[in-house]
C-alpha positions as CSV (number, residue, x, y, z in Angstrom):
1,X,0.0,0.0,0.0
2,X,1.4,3.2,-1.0
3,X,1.5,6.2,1.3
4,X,-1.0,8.5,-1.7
5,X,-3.8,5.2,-1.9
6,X,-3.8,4.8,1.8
7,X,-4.2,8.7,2.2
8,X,-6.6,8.7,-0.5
9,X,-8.8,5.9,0.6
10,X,-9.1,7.5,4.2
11,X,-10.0,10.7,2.8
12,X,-12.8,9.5,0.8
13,X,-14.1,7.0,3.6
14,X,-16.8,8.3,5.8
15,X,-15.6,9.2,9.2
16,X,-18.0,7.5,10.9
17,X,-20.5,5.1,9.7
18,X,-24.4,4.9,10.6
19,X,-25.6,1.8,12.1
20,X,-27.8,-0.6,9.5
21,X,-30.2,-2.3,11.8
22,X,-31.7,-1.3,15.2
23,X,-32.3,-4.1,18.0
24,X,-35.3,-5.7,18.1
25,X,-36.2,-7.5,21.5
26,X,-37.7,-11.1,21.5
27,X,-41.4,-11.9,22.9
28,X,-40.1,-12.9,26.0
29,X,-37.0,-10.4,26.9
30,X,-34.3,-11.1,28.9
31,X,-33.8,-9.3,32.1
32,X,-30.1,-9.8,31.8
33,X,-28.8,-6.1,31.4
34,X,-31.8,-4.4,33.1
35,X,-30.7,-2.1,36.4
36,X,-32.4,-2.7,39.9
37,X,-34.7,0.4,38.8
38,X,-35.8,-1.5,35.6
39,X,-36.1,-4.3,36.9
40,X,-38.5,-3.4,40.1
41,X,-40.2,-1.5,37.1
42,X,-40.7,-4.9,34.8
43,X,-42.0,-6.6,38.1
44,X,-44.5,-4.1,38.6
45,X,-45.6,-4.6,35.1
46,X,-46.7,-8.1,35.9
47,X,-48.4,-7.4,39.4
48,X,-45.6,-7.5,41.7
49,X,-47.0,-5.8,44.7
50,X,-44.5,-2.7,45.4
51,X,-44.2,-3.4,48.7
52,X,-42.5,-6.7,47.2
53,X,-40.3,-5.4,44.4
54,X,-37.1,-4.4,46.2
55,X,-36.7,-7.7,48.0
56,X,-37.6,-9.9,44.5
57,X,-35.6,-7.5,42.4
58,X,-32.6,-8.1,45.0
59,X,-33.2,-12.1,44.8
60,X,-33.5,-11.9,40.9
61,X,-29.9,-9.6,40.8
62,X,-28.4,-12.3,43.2
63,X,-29.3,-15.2,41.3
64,X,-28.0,-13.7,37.9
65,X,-25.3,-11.8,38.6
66,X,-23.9,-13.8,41.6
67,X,-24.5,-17.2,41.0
68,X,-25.3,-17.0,37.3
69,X,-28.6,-19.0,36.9
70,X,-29.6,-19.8,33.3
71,X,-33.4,-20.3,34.5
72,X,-36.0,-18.8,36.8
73,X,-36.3,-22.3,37.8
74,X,-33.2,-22.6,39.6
75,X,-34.2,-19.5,41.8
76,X,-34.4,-21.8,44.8
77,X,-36.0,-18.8,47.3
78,X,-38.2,-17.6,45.0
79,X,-41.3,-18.9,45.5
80,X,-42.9,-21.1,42.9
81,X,-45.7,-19.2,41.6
82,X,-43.2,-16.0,41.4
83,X,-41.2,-18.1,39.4
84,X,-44.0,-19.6,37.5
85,X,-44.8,-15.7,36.7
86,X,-41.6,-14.9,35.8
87,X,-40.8,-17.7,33.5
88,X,-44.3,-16.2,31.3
89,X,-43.1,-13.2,31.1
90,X,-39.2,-13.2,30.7
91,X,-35.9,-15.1,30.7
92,X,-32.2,-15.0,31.7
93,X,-31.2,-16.0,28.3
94,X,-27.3,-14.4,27.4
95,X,-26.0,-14.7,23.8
96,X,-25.8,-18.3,22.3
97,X,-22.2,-20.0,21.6
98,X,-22.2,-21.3,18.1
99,X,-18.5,-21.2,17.5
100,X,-15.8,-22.1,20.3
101,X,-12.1,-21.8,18.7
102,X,-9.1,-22.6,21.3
103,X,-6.0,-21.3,20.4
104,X,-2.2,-22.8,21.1
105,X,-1.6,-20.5,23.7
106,X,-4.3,-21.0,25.4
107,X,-6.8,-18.4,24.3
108,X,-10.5,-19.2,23.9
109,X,-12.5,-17.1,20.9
110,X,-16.3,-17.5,20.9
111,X,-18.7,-16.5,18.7
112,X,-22.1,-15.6,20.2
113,X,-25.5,-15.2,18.3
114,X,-27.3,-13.1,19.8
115,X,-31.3,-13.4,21.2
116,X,-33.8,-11.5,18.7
117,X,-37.5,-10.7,17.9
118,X,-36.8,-10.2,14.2
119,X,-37.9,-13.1,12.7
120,X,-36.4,-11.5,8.8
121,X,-32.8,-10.2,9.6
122,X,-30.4,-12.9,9.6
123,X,-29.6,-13.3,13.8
124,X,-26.3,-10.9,14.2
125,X,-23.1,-12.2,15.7
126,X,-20.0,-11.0,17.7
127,X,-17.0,-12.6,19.2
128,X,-15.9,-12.0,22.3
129,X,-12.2,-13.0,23.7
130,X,-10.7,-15.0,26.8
131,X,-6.6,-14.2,27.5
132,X,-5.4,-16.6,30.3
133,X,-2.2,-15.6,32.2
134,X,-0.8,-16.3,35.3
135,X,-1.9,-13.6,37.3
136,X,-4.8,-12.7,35.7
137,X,-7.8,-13.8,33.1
138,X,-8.7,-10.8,30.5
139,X,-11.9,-11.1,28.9
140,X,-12.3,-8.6,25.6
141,X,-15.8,-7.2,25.3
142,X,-17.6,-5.9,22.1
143,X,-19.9,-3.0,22.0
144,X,-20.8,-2.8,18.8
145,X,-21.6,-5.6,15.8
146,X,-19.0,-4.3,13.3
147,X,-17.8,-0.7,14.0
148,X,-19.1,3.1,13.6
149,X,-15.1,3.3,12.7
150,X,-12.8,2.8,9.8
151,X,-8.9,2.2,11.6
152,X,-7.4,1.9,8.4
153,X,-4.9,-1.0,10.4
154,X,-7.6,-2.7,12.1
155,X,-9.7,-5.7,10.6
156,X,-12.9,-4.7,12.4
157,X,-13.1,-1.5,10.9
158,X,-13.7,-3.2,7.3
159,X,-16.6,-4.5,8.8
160,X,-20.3,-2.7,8.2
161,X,-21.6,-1.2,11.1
162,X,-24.8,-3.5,11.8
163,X,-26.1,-2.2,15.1
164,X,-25.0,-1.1,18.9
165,X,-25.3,-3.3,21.5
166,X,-27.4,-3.1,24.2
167,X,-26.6,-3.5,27.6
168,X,-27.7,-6.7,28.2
169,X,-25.6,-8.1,25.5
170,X,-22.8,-6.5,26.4
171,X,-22.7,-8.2,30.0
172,X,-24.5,-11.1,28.5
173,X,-20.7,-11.4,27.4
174,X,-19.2,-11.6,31.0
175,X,-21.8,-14.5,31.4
176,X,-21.0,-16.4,28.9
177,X,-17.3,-16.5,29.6
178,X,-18.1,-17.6,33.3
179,X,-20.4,-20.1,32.0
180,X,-17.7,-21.7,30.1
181,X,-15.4,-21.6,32.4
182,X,-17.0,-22.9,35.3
183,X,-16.2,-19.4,37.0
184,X,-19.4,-18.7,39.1
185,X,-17.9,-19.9,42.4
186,X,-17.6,-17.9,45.0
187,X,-15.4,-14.5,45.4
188,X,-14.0,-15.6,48.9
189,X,-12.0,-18.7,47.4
190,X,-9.6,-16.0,45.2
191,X,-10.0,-18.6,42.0
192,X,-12.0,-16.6,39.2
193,X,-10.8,-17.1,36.1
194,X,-12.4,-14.0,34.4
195,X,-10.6,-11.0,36.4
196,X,-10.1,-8.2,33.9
197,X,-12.5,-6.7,31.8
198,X,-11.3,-4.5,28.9
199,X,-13.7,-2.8,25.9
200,X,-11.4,-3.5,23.0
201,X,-13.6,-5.9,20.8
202,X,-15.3,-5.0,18.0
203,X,-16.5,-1.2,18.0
204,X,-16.2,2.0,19.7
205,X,-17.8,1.6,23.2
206,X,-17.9,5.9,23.4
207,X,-20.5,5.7,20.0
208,X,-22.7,3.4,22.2
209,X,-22.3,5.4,25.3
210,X,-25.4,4.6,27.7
211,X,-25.3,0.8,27.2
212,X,-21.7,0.3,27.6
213,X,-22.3,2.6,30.8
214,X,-24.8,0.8,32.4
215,X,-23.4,-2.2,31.2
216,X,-20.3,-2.1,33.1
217,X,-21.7,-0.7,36.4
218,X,-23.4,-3.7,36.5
219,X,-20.1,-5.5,35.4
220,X,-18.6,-3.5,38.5
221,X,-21.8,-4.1,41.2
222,X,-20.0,-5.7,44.0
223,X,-23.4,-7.7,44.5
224,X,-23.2,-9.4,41.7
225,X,-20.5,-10.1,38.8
226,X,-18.4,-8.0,41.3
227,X,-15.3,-6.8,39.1
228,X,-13.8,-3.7,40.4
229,X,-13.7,-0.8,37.7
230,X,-10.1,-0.4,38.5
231,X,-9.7,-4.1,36.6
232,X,-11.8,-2.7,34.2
233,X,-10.6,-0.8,31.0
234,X,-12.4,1.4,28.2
235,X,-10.6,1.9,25.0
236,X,-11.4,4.3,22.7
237,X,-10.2,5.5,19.5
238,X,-11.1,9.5,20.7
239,X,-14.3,10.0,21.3
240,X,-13.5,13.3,22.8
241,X,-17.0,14.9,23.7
242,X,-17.5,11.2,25.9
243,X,-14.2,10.8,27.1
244,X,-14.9,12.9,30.5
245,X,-18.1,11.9,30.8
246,X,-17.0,8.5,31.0
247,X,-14.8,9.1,33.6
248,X,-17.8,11.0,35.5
249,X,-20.5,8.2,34.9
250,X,-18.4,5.0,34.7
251,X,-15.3,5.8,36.4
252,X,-13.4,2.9,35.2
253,X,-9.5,2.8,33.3
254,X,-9.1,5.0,30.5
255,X,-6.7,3.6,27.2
256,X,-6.6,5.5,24.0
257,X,-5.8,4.0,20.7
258,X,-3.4,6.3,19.5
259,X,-1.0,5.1,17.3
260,X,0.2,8.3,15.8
261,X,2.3,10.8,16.8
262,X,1.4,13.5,13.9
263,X,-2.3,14.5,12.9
264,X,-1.4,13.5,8.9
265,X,-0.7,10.0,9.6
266,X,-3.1,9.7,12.6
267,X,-6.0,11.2,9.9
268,X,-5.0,8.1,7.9
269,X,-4.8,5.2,10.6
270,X,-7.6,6.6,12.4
271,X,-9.7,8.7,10.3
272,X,-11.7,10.3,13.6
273,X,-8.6,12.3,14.1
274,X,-10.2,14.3,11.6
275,X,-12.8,15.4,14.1
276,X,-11.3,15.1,17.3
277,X,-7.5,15.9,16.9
278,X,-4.4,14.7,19.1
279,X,-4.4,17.8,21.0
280,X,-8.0,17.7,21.5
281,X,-7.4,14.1,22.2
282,X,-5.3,14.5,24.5
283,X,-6.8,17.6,26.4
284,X,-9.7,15.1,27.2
285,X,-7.2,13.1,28.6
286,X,-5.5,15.6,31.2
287,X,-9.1,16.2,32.4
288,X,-10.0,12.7,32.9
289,X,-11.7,12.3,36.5
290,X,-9.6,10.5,38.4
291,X,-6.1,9.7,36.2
292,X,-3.2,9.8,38.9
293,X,0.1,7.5,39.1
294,X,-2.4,5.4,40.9
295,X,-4.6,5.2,38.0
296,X,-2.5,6.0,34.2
297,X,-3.9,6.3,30.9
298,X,-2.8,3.7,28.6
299,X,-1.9,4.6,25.3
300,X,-2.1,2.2,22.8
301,X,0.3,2.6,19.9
302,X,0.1,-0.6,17.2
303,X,3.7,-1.0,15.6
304,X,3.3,-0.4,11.8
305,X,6.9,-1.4,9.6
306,X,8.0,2.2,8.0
307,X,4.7,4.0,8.8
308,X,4.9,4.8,12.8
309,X,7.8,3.2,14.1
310,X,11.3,5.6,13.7
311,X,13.1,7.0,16.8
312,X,11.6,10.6,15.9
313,X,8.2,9.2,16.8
314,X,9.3,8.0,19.7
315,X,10.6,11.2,20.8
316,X,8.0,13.1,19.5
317,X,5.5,10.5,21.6
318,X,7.2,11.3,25.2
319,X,7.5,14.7,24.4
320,X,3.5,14.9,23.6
321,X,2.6,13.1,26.5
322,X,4.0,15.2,28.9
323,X,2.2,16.1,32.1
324,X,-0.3,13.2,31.3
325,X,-0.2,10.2,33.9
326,X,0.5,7.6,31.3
327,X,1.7,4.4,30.3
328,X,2.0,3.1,26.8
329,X,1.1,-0.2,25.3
330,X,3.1,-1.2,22.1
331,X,1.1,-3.6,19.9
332,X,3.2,-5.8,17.3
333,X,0.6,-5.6,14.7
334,X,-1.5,-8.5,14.0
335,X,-2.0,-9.2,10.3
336,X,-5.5,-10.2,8.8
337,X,-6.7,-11.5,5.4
338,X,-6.1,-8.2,3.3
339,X,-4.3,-5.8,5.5
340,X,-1.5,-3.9,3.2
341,X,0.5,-3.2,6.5
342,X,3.8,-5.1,7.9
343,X,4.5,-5.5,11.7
344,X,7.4,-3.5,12.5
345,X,11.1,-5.7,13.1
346,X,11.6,-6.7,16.6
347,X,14.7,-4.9,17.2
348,X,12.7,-1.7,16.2
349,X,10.2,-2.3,18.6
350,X,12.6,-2.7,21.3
351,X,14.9,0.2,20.1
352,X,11.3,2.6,20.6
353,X,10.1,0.7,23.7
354,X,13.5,1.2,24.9
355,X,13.6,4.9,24.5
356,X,10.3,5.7,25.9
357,X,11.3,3.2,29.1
358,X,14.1,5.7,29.7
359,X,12.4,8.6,29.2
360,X,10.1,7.5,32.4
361,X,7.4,5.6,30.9
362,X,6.3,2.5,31.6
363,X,6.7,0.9,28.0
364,X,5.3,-2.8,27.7
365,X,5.3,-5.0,24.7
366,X,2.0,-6.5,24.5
367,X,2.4,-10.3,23.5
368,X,0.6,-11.6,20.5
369,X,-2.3,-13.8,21.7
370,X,-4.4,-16.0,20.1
371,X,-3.1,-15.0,16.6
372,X,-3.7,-18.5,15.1
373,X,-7.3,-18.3,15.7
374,X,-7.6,-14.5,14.5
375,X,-8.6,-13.2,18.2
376,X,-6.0,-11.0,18.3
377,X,-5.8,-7.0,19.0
378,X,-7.0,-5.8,15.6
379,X,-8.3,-9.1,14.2
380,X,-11.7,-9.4,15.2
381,X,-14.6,-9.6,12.9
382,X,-18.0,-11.4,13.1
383,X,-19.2,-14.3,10.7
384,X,-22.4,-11.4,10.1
385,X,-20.2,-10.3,7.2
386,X,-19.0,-13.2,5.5
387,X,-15.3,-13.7,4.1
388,X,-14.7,-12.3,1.0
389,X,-12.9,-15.0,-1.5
390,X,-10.0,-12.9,-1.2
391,X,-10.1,-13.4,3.0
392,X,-11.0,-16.6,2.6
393,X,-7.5,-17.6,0.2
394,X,-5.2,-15.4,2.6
395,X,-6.9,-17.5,5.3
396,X,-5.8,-20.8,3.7
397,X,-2.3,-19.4,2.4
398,X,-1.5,-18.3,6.2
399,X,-2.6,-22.1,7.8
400,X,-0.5,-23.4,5.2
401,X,2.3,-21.1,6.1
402,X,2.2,-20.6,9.8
């Protein structure tokens, strides 16, 4: 890819693209997503008396987000005509696994169908990731199926916007992971698998504000699912108007995907820059509730072979950052079916992780995970949009190869 198409195909691209399909609910909704208030609202709507509602709506929470039932019936203290009621009127249902992929390293990959009243549109998909280590297990979260965006780098952003999320299918995602991992056991025993949440699967979360929102203070409820929001990160690709207010409503990490130093080339990996510039950007950032030492913004910089990767940038990259509690995340880049870009050499990674390291920055190398099943940073893209033949042979050339 030469430096004038690239440039030329980001120019012409829409910034941001509008969503094709809006969420329709099934008959029976789930309750899965739904905040106390809804809830006590929905059990009202069925003749819950309201002197009832608090105490059914806190036996409903516990049983969903605590123990993780998958049916009303297994609601052991709720009475059997309340559950009787209930079992009319809604479910628990969480997005249905159709594809489980396990990679080498140990990295699970599912893709989810998930729960609709549209009996015409073909059911949409999204994939959601699982990243065992030894200190910790990651789960990465989509907001969105495909992507308001168009990262020129990134595999999701070739994908059709289809629809946001709603909240329920957002931590429908944590649930899905715990059920299959077995990781609904208790908190006291210290052995959860799932114990990091970050928003880095397909889409923006900060284009699908209010669900990913309310999704993760549910995600964050210590009486339930019970991750704390310091183990929980939102990335964005510079959302800037939302950036504070996410720090205000959610309060959870802050990472930015960055991967630019000047606005010319940043306008071309990550066309929003158009709108929201690096020194807007990063003004959103020095106001971000709560960033401290304690608490650093994470700046995600994907390593791109002669585009983004010199010394100058890296000098360029401390020197911009300057006064902003920080920490930067360089990303060998993952390569899809199609992509025109090259993963920088490893000695030039470690030359620029080296110089930011001594300039005071805490500069990891993130390791590639989960590369052979294409659930790597960058990679993801649902089976709503099918391959192209093109994908398809690059797929088969690169299990032939690898």
């Amino acid at each position: 890819m030469t430096a004038t198409s690239t440039e030329t195909t980001a120019a012409s691209a829409p910034l941001e693209k509008q969503p094709l399909e809006t969420y329709v609910p099934p008959a029976k909704p789930s309750l899965i997503g739904l905040s106390r208030a809804e809830i006590a609202d929905r059990l009202g709507e069925i003749g819950v008396a309201p002197a009832q509602r608090k105490m059914r709506t806190q036996q409903l929470w516990h049983w969903m987000y605590f123990r993780g039932a998958k049916s009303f019936a297994e609601m052991t203290n709720v009475s059997k005509d309340m559950r009787a009621e209930l079992e009319k009127h809604f479910t628990v249902d969480r997005p249905e696994v159709i594809a489980e992929q396990i990679s080498s390293d140990g990295t699970r990959k599912w893709l989810l169908r998930l729960p609709s009243g549209d009996n015409i549109e073909r059911p949409h998909e999204v994939e959601c990731v699982y990243i065992p280590e030894t200190d910790r297990g990651t789960l990465c979260v989509s907001s969105q199926v495909g992507c308001t965006l168009n990262c020129s780098f990134c595999h999701t952003g070739t994908q059709r916007l289809v629809r946001n999320l709603t909240a329920g299918e957002i931590v429908g995602q944590v649930m899905v992971a715990r059920d299959r991992l077995n990781d609904w056991s208790d908190r006291e025993n210290g052995s959860r698998l799932v114990t990091n949440i970050v928003m880095m699967g397909m889409g923006e979360p900060l284009y699908n504000f209010d669900a990913v929102r309310d999704a993760l203070l549910i995600v964050a409820d210590n009486e339930g699912i019970g991750i704390s929001r310091r183990r929980i990160t939102l990335s964005t690709s510079g959302v800037v108007p939302n950036i504070v207010r996410a720090g205000e409503e959610i309060g959870v990490m802050l990472a930015i995907s960055l991967h630019a130093v000047r606005d010319e080339l940043r306008n071309e990996l990550v066309p929003l820059n158009r709108k929201y510039p690096i020194a807007e950007l990063l003004q959103a950032c020095r106001d971000y509730p709560g960033a401290s030492n304690a608490r650093r913004i994470t700046f995600e910089y994907v390593m791109l072979k002669g585009v983004n990767d010199s010394l100058d940038d890296a000098k360029l990259l401390v020197k911009m950052l300057k006064g902003i509690p920080a920490k930067i995340n360089l990303i060998p880049f993952n390569p899809w079916p199609g992509t025109a870009y090259e993963c920088s050499d490893w000695d030039r990674i470690e030359k620029f992780s080296e110089y930011i390291f001594n300039a005071g920055y805490s500069s990891p190398v993130r390791t590639p995970r989960g590369r052979d099943i294409l659930a790597a940073c960058g990679q993801l893209k649902s089976e709503t949009e099918k391959l192209s033949v093109r994908e398809r042979q690059a797929l088969r050339a690169m299990a032939m190869t690898d």
